[in-house]
C-alpha positions in Angstrom: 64.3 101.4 -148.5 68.6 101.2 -148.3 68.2 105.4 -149.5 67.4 107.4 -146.9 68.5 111.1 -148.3 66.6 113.1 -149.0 64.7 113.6 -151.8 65.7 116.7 -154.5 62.9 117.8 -156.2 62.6 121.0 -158.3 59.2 122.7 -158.5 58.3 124.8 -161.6 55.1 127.0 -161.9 54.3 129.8 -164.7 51.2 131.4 -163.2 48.1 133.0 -164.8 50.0 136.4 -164.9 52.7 135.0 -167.8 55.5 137.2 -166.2 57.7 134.5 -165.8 58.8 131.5 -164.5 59.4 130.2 -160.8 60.9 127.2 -159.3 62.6 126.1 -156.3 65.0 123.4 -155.4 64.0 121.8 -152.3 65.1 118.7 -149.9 62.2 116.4 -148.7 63.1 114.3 -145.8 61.6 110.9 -145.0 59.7 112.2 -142.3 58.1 114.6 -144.2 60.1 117.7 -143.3 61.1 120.0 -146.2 64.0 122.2 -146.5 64.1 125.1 -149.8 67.8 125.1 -151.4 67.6 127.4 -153.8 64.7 129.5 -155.6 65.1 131.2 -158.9 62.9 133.1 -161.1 63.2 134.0 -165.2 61.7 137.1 -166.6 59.2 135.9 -169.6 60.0 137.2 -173.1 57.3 139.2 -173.9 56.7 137.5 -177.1 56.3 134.2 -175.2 54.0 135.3 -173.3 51.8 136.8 -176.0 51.6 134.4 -177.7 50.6 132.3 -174.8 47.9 135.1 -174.3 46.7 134.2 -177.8 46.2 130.7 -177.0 44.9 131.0 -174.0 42.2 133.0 -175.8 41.6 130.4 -178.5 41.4 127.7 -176.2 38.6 129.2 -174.0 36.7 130.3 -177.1 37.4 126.8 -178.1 35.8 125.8 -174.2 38.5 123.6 -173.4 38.1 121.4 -176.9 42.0 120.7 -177.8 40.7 119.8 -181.2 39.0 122.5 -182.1 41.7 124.6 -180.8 44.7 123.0 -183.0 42.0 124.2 -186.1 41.8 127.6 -185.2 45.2 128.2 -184.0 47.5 126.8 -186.8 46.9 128.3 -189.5 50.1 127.6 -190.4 51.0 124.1 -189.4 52.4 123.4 -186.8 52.0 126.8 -185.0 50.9 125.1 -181.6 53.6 122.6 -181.4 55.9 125.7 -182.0 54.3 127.8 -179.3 54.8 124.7 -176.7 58.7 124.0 -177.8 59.1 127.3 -177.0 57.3 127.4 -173.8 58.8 124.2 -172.9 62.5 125.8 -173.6 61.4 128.7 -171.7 60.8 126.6 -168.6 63.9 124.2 -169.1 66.1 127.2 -169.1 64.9 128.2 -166.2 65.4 124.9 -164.6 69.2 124.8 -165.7 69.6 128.4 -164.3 68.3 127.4 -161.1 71.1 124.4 -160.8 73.7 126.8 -161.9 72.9 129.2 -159.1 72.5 126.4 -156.2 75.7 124.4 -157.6 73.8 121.2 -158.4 74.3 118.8 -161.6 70.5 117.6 -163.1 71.7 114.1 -162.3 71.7 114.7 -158.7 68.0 116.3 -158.8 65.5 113.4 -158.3 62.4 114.8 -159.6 61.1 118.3 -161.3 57.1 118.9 -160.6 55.8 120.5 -163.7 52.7 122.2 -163.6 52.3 123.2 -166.9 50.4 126.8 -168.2 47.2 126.5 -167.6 44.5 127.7 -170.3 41.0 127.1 -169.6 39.5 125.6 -166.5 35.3 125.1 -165.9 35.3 122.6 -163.0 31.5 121.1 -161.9 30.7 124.1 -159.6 30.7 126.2 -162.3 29.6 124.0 -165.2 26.9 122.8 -163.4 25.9 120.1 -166.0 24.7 116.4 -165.7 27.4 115.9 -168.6 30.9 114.9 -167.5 32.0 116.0 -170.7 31.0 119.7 -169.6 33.9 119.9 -167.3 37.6 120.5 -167.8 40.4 121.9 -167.1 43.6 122.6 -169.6 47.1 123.1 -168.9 49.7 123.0 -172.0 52.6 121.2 -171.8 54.6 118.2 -172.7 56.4 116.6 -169.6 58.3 114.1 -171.8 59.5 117.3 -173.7 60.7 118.5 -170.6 62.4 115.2 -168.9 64.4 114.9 -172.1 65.3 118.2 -171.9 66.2 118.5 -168.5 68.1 114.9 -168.0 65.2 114.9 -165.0 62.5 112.6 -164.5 59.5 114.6 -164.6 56.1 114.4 -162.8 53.3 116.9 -164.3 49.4 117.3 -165.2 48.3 117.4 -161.9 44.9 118.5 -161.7 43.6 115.9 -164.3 43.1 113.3 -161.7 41.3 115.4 -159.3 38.7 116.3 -162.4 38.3 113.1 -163.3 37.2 111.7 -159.6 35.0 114.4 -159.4 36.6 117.0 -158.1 37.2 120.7 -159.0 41.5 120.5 -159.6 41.7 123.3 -157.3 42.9 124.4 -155.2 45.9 122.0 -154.9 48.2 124.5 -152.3 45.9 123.1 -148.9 48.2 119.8 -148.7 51.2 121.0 -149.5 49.9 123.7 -146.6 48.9 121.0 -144.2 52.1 119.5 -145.1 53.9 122.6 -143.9 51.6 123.1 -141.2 53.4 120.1 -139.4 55.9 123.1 -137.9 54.1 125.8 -137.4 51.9 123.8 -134.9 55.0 122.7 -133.2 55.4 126.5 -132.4 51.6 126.9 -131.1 50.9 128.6 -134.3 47.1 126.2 -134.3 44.5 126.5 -136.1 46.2 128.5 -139.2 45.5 129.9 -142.2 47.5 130.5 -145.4 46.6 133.4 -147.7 48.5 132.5 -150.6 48.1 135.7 -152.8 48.8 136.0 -156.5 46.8 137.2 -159.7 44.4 134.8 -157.2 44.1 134.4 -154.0 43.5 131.1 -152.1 43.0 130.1 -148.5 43.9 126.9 -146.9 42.8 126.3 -143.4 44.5 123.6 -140.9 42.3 123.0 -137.8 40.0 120.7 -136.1 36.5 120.2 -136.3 34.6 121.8 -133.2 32.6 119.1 -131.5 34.8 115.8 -131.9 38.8 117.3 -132.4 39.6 115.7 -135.6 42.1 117.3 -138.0 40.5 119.2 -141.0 42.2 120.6 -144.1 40.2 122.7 -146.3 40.8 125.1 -148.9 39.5 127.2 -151.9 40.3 129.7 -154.3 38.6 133.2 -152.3 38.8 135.3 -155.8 41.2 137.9 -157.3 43.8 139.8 -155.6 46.4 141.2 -157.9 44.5 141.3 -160.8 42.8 144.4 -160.7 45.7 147.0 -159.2 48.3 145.1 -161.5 45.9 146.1 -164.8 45.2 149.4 -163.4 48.9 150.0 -163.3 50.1 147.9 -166.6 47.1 150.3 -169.0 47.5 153.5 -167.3 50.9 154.1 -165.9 53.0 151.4 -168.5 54.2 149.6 -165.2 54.2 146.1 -163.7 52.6 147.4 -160.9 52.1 149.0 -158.2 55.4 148.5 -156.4 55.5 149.5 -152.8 52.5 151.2 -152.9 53.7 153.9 -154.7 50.7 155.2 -156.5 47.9 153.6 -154.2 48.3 155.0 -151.1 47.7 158.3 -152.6 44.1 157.3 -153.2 41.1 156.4 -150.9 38.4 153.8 -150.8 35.3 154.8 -152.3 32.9 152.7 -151.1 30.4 152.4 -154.1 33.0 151.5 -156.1 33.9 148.9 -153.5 30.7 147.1 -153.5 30.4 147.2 -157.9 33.5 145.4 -157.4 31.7 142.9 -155.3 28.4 142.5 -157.1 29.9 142.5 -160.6 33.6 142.1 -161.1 33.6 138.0 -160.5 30.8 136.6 -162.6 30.7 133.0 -163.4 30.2 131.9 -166.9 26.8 130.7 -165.5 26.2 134.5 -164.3 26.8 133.6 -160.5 28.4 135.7 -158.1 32.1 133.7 -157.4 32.4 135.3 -154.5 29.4 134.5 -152.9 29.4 130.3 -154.5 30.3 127.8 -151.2 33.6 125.9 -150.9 35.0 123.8 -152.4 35.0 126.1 -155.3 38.0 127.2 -157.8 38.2 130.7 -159.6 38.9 131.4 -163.1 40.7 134.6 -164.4 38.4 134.8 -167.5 35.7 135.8 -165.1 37.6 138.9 -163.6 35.8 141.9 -165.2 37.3 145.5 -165.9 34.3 147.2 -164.8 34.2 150.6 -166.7 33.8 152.2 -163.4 37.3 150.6 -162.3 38.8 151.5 -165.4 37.5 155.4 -165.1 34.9 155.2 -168.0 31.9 155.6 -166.3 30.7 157.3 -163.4 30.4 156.5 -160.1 27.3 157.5 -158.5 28.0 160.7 -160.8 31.7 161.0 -160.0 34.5 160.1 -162.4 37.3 158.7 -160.0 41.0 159.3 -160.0 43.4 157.1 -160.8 44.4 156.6 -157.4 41.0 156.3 -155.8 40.2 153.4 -158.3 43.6 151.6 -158.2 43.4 152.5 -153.7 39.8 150.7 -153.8 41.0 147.6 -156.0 44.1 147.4 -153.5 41.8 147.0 -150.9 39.0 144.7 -152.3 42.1 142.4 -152.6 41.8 142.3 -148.9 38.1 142.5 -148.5 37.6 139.0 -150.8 40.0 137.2 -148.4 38.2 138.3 -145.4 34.7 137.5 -146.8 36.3 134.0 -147.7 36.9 133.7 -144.1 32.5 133.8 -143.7 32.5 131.2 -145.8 34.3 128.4 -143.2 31.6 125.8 -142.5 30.2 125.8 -139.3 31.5 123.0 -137.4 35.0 124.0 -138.2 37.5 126.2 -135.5 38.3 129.6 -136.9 42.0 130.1 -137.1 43.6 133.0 -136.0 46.9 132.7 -137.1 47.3 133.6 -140.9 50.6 132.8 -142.7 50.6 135.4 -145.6 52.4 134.1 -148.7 52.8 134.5 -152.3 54.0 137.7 -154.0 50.5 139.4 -153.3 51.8 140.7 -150.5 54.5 142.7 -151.4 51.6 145.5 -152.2 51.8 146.7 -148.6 48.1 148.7 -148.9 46.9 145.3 -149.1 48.4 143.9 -146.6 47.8 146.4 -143.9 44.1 146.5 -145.1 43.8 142.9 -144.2 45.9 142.8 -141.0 43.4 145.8 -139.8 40.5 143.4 -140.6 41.7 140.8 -138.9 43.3 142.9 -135.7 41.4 146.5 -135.4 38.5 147.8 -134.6 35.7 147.0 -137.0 33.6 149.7 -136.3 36.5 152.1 -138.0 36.9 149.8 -141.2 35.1 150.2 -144.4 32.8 147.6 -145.3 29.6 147.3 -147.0 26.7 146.6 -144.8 25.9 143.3 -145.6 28.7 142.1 -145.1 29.1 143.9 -141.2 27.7 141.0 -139.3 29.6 138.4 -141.1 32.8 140.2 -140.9 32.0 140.7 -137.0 31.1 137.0 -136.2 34.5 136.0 -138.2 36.3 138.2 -135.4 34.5 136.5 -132.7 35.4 133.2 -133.5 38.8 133.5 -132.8 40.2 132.3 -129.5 42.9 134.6 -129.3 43.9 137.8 -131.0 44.7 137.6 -134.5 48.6 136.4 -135.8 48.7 137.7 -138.5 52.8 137.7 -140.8 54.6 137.4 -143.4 55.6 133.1 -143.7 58.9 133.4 -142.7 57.3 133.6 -139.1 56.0 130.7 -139.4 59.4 128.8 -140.7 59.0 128.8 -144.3 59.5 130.9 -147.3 56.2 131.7 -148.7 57.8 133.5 -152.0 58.6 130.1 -153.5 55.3 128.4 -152.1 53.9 128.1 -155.8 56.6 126.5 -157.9 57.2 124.3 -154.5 53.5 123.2 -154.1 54.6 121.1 -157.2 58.0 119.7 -155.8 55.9 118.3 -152.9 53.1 117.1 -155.4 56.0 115.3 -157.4 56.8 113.7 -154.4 53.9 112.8 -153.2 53.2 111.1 -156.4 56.5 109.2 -156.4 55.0 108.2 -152.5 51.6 106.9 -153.7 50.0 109.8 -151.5 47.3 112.1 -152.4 47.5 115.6 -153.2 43.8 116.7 -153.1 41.1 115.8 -150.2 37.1 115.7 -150.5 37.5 118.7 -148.3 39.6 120.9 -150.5 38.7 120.1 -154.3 35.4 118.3 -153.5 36.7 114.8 -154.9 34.9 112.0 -154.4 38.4 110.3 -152.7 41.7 111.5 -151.4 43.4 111.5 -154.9 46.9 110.6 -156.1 47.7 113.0 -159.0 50.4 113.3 -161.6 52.0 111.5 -164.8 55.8 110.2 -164.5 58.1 110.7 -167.5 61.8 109.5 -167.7 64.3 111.4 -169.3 64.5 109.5 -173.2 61.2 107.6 -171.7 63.6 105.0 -170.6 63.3 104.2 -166.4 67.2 103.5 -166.0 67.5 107.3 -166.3 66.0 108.2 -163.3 67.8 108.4 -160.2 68.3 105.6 -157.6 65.9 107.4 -155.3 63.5 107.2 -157.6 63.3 103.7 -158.6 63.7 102.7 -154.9 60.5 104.7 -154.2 59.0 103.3 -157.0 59.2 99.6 -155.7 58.8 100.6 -152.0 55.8 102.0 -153.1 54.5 100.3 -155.8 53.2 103.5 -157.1 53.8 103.3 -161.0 50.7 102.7 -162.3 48.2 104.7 -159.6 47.0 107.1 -162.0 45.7 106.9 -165.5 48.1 107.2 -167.9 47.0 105.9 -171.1 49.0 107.7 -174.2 46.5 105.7 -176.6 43.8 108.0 -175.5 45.5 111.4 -174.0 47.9 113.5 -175.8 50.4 114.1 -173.5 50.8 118.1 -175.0 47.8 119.3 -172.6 46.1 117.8 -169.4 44.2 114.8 -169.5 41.4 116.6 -168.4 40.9 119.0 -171.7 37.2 119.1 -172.6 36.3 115.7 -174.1 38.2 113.6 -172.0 34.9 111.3 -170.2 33.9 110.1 -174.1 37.7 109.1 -174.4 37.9 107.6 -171.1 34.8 105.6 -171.6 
């Protein structure tokens, strides 16, 4: 190709936690390297995000139907497309803020990776059923809407492809992770994890297979993290959460609670255990359970607990899922023992030192439930050396903006005709190219020169299905009924 910049590509995520926006402006070099210009984040207005709490909640009574949804939702008419336009200003505003701060005009920005709000999500581990029909996933929002209102051309539902070749749409961090991997291996930092902690947590791994070398990349979604403190905090003290600590380390584990947090909290909608289900697997928020006992309304082997004591436990069975996660690495695959810690989880510092003492201290003095002992043990002897464990800046990237930049790579990568998920991280039957392209006005002289150059280098317009007749582009592809449509 005669362009050889690099690429500008703007990634925008609202997570499951509906406190905000995030995205990231960030320069993607033709050989793969990646460089973060500028991150921004916007507050939520808390009647946005109500209201998107409200559909959330219709749509998964609704299981995914679209349909059904629009029925119950409007009763006025028109109520969902309202919802959206404001969502989808929401999210534009936070775009144009973001080239305000970093100096940038939106006709110099190639591409803006849109992952949309997601709403519902039953992938096939959970669903479970010989009907394709039974699986989907749901994200809201309309990426023409968006391109036209940014000026940007606008890659979004993401996960849709994955579904639809068999796969569980999550996670999708792993090859953005290997991606980054690339320099953290140039530093001896190999075989590595990243613990990219949110409302959820996920783990990618980058290694190599024991007996014959080969590269591996697997990842999965290892349960809640934030959740549980953040609720504890939001009902009983009116806060965000538990900033620095503040209230947590006051408290103490109490062990029984610990292990009703493991037995009960992360129930499927098929009653299984999440924590204990295999890889590749993909959580749910619908499934996290306030236990009474967490929420101090029942007893506790015949003790009401503190406040402190139950948000101190929670804080730490954020950092008791992702070392159980770590049991749950196949076989044949070389523990890492470097762990890049990402994602604004782990600005909860009880958390993090629970898990760094997991992975570095003696066992014998930790706190963890006896079945779980000889697991946890054999983990710590698969490492070669002594455990790495940091913050991502150590490892040369910034992990705060990892989620809205996951989709600025995925944008890319769909511009590049490359796949974003792997068999070995979403279970797909393929490597899978994911994503839908809209131009600004839907006309293709709007994008940038970049981006039509890429588009003929790589012959990479028409790799996924995009078929309007069938889809409506407001939600993913994948919504519940997509397999009758598709076929």
């Amino acid at each position: 190709m005669k362009n050889k910049k690099p690429l500008l590509s703007i990634g925008v995520m609202t997570g499951n936690s509906l406190d905000g926006a995030d995205a990231v402006l960030t320069a993607f070099a033709d050989d793969g390297s990646m460089q973060d210009l500028k991150a921004y984040s916007l507050p939520s207005p808390p009647e946005l995000s109500e209201r998107l709490r409200q559909v959330r909640k219709v749509i998964n009574d609704c299981h995914g139907d679209m349909q059904a949804t629009l029925r119950l939702f409007d009763q006025q008419p028109g109520t969902f497309d309202k919802l959206q336009t404001s969502y989808l200003s929401f999210v534009s505003q936070a775009v144009k803020n973001l080239l305000d701060s970093a100096g940038y005009e939106a006709s110099e920005i190639d591409l803006l990776g849109f992952h949309g709000q997601t709403c519902a999500h039953m992938p096939p581990s959970i669903s479970r059923s010989s009907d394709p029909q039974a699986v989907y996933t749901c994200q809201i929002g309309d990426g023409q809407t968006l391109a036209d209102l940014t000026g940007i051309t606008v890659v979004y539902d993401f996960r849709s492809d994955d579904l639809m070749n068999g796969g569980e749409a999550a996670p999708l961090a792993p090859v953005h992770h290997q991606h980054l991997a690339a320099q953290a291996v140039k530093q001896g930092k190999f075989p590595l994890a990243f613990c990219n902690a949110g409302n959820t947590s996920n783990l990618s791994v980058i290694s190599k297979d024991k007996v014959s070398g080969a590269p591996v990349v697997i990842g999965w979604d290892a349960g809640p993290f934030n959740n549980y403190p953040d609720k504890l905090v939001q009902k009983e003290k009116g806060e965000e959460c538990d900033r620095d600590g503040r209230y947590g380390k006051a408290g103490r584990i109490n062990t029984d609670l610990l292990k009703l947090l493991f037995d009960k909290a992360v129930i499927t909608g098929n009653k299984d255990n999440f924590l204990l289900l295999t890889p590749p697997k993909s959580s749910d928020p619908q499934w996290y359970r306030l236990l009474p006992e967490l929420e101090g309304l029942a007893r506790v082997n015949g003790e009401t607990l503190s406040f402190v004591d139950r948000l101190h436990t929670a804080e730490y069975f954020a950092a008791y899922v992702y070392m159980h996660a770590l049991t749950l690495l196949p076989a044949n695959i070389q523990m890492p023992h470097n762990f890049a810690l990402c994602g604004g989880g782990w600005k909860n510092p009880i958390s993090r030192q629970y898990f760094t003492a997991l992975l570095q201290d003696d066992l014998s003095k930790q706190i963890i439930l006896p079945e779980h002992r000889q697991s946890f043990e054999l983990v710590r002897k698969q490492f070669a050396q002594a455990a790495f464990v940091s913050g991502s800046e150590d490892f040369g990237f910034d992990g705060t903006a990892m989620e809205a930049r996951i989709f600025a790579d995925a944008a890319v990568c769909r511009l590049k005709g490359e796949p974003f998920s792997l068999p070995s991280t979403t279970g797909a039957r393929t490597p899978t190219i994911a994503g839908l392209i809209r131009f600004p006005q839907g006309d293709e002289n709007r994008a940038t020169t970049a981006v039509l150059e890429s588009l003929d280098h790589y012959q990479s317009r028409n790799l996924t299905v995009d078929r309007p007749d069938l889809f409506d582009q407001r939600w993913s592809r994948a919504s519940a009924g997509w397999s009758a449509k598709r076929h």
